[in-house]
C-alpha positions in Angstrom: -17.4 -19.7 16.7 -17.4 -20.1 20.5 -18.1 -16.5 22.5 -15.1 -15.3 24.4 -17.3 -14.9 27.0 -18.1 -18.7 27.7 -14.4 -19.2 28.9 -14.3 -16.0 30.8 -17.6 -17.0 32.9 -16.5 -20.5 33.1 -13.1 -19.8 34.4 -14.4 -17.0 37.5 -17.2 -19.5 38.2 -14.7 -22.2 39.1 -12.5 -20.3 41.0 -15.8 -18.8 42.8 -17.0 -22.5 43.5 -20.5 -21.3 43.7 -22.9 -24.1 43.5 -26.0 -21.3 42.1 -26.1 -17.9 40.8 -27.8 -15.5 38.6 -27.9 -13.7 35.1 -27.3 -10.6 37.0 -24.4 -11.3 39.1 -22.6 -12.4 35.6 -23.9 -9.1 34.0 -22.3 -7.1 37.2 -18.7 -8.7 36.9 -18.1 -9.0 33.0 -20.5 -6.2 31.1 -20.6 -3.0 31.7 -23.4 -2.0 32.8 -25.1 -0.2 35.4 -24.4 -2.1 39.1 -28.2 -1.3 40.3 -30.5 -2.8 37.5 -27.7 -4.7 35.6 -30.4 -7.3 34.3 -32.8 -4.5 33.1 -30.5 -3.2 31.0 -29.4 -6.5 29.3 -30.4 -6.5 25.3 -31.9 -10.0 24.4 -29.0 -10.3 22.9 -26.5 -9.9 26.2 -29.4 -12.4 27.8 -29.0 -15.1 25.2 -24.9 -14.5 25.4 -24.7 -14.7 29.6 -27.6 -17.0 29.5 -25.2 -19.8 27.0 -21.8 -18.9 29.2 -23.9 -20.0 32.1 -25.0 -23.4 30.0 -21.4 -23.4 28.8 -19.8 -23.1 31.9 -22.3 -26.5 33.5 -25.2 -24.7 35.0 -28.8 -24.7 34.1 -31.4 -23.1 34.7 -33.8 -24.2 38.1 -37.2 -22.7 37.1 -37.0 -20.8 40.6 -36.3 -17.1 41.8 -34.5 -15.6 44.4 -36.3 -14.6 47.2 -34.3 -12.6 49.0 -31.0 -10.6 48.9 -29.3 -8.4 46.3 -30.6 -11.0 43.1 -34.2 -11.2 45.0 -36.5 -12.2 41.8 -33.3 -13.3 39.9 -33.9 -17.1 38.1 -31.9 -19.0 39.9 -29.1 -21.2 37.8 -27.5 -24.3 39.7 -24.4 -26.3 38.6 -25.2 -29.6 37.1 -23.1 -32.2 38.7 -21.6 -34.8 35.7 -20.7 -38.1 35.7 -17.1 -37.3 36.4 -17.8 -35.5 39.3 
């Protein structure tokens, strides 16, 4: 069963054409959460669910933070260019 979720993230990330974002900026648009310490109040299960929309949507993880602005310390996730592209 594929989360709803996947296809919502997938679609706004297009549209956004951002090459990199965060865990938290997808916990600010599509859970509802707190906008100040969205990722600090992510269950591991909302991590594992944003964490797969970003895989499902072509982005992976960079093994880097943030350093500054409003996702400073944030892991960095980067769009993975595919053959098509």
């Amino acid at each position: 069963m594929i989360d709803p979720l996947h296809e919502e993230v997938e679609q706004w990330l297009k549209e956004l054409g951002w090459p990199e974002t965060c865990m938290a900026e997808l916990a600010r648009r599509f859970l509802p959460l707190g906008e100040e310490s969205a990722t600090s109040q992510l269950t591991p299960q909302l991590q594992h669910r944003v964490r797969g929309a970003l895989f499902a949507a072509g982005y992976e993880s960079l093994g880097q933070r943030f350093t500054s602005g409003v996702n400073k310390g944030q892991t960095r996730f980067a769009r993975v260019a595919t053959e098509l592209e």
